[in-house]
Steps between C-alpha positions, in 0.01 A plus 500: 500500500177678557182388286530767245865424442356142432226572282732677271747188524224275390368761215788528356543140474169461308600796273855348441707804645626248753684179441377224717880490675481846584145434636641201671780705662275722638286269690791280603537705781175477645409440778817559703833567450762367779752723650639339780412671808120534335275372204373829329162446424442669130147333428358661817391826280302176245368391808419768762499816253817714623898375566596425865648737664839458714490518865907672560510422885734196559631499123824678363511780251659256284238254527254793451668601194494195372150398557369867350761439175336174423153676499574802313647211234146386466355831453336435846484860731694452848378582842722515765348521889695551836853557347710753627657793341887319505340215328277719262834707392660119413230404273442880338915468392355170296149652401507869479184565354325323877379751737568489838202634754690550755224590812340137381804337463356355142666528193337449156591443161204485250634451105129388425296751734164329645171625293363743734165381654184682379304446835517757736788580709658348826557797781762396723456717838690493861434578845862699544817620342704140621267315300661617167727203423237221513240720324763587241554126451127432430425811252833395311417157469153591415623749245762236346212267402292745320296686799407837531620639864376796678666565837414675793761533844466587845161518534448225839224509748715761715327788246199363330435831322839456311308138344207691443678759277488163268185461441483510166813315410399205821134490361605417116809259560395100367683405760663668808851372676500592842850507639563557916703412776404617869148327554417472161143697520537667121395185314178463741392866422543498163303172510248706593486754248560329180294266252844271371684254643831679758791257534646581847851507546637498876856633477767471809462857547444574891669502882530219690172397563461430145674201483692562169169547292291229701257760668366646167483196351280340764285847475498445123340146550249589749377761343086535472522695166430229226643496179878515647750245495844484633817393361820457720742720650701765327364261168449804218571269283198285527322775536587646163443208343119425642386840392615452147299195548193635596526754261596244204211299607735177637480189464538229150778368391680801328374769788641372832763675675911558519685296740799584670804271433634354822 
C-alpha cells in the first residue's frame, strides 16, 4: 500500500464509502505479510516511497512468482533484478502482462505506473558495448520508479570524440550514471565536464588484470573529479535507484529509496 492508496482508504472512511471492516482489512496486512521462506514487506512503499524490489539470484521461479503475485494483489508494481530468462518465462506463465528485459535480466510489472518525475532527466552512459547489461539494469530501475532516462553507449576513454558528440545531451542530464569496466576512467572524465552529481558504476567488464570489476572500481574511488561517487560492482540497481533520488530530491520519510528483498 503506497500513500495515495492510503489516503483514499482513510477518505473514504470519513465520507462513509468504506465500512470500518473493510478499512480494517486493508490495514491488517500491514506491515508484513509472512510467507515462509520470506516476510514481504508491503508498508515499505508507506515508508520509503516505492515497493521493494526482488533480487531472483538464489530464489526459485516459484518463489518469484509468488512473491510478485502477492504484490500485484496489493496494487503494488513489481521489480524483478538478476533473474534469468528460464525463471522470467516461469513467472510470465503466472503474470502475463510482466515484461521481461531480457539484456538486464529485470522484469517488471507496474498495474499502478510511478508518476513520472518533473525534474530533469537521468542520462545513463557507458564506456563500451559489454557494459549494456548493468547500464540496462540502472535506466530500467530508474525508469520503473518514475525517472526520465536518456542513454548513451560505447562512448569510453578509448575515443573521446565519440563522448563529445554528447555534449548537449551530457551537459543537460540532472544526473549522469557512469557505467565501465576496464579501468574505470569514464566516470572521472565526465566528473569533469558536468555540473550534477555522476554515480559511478564499476562493472566486471575487463581481462585478467581486472580482477572481476576490482580495477575500475578502485579507479572509480580514487578519482580527483569531485562530485562522483561509486556504488559496487556490476550494482545497476543501486545505481538506478540513487539517481531517481537525486532527481526526486531524497530523503523524508515518504522519499527514501527501494530495497532489494534478500
Amino acid at each position: 500500500m503506497d500513500e495515495k492508496r492510503l489516503r483514499e482508504l482513510l477518505v473514504g472512511l470519513k465520507e462513509g464509502r468504506v465500512s470500518v471492516e473493510e478499512a480494517l482489512r486493508e490495514l491488517v496486512r500491514l506491515p508484513f505479510e509472512s510467507l515462509g521462506f520470506a516476510h514481504l514487506d508491503h508498508h515499505r512503499p508507506l515508508r520509503r516511497g516505492v515497493p521493494e524490489a526482488i533480487f531472483g539470484e538464489g530464489k526459485s521461479a516459484r518463489q518469484i512468482a509468488l512473491l510478485a503475485e502477492k504484490m500485484v494483489a496489493r496494487g503494488d508494481n513489481v521489480l524483478v533484478t538478476r533473474i534469468e530468462p528460464e525463471k522470467a518465462e516461469v513467472v510470465k506463465e503466472r503474470l502475463p502482462e510482466a515484461t521481461y528485459h531480457e539484456q538486464a535480466r529485470v522484469l517488471t510489472l507496474t498495474p499502478n505506473p510511478a508518476e513520472r518525475l518533473a525534474s530533469g532527466y537521468a542520462l545513463v552512459i557507458t564506456a563500451g558495448t559489454s557494459d549494456l547489461p548493468v547500464a540496462q539494469e540502472a535506466a530500467i530501475t530508474a525508469e520503473f520508479l518514475g525517472t526520465q532516462v536518456e542513454r548513451v553507449f560505447d562512448v569510453g576513454v578509448a575515443g573521446l570524440h565519440r563522448l563529445l558528440n554528447h555534449w548537449e545531451t551530457l551537459t543537460r542530464a540532472g544526473v549522469v550514471v557512469a557505467v565501465a569496466g576496464m579501468e574505470g576512467a569514464l566516470p572521472s572524465v565526465i566528473g569533469g565536464m558536468v555540473a550534477v552529481p555522476v554515480i559511478a558504476v564499476p562493472t566486471s567488464v575487463g581481462y585478467g588484470v581486472g580482477a572481476g570489476g576490482l580495477a575500475a572500481l578502485s579507479g572509480m574511488l580514487n578519482t580527483c573529479s569531485p562530485g562522483v561517487a561509486v556504488v559496487n560492482i556490476d550494482n545497476g540497481f543501486g545505481a538506478g535507484v540513487l539517481a531517481h533520488l537525486i532527481l526526486k530530491g531524497g530523503g523524508g520519510a515518504r522519499g527514501g529509496a527501494a530495497g532489494e528483498e534478500g
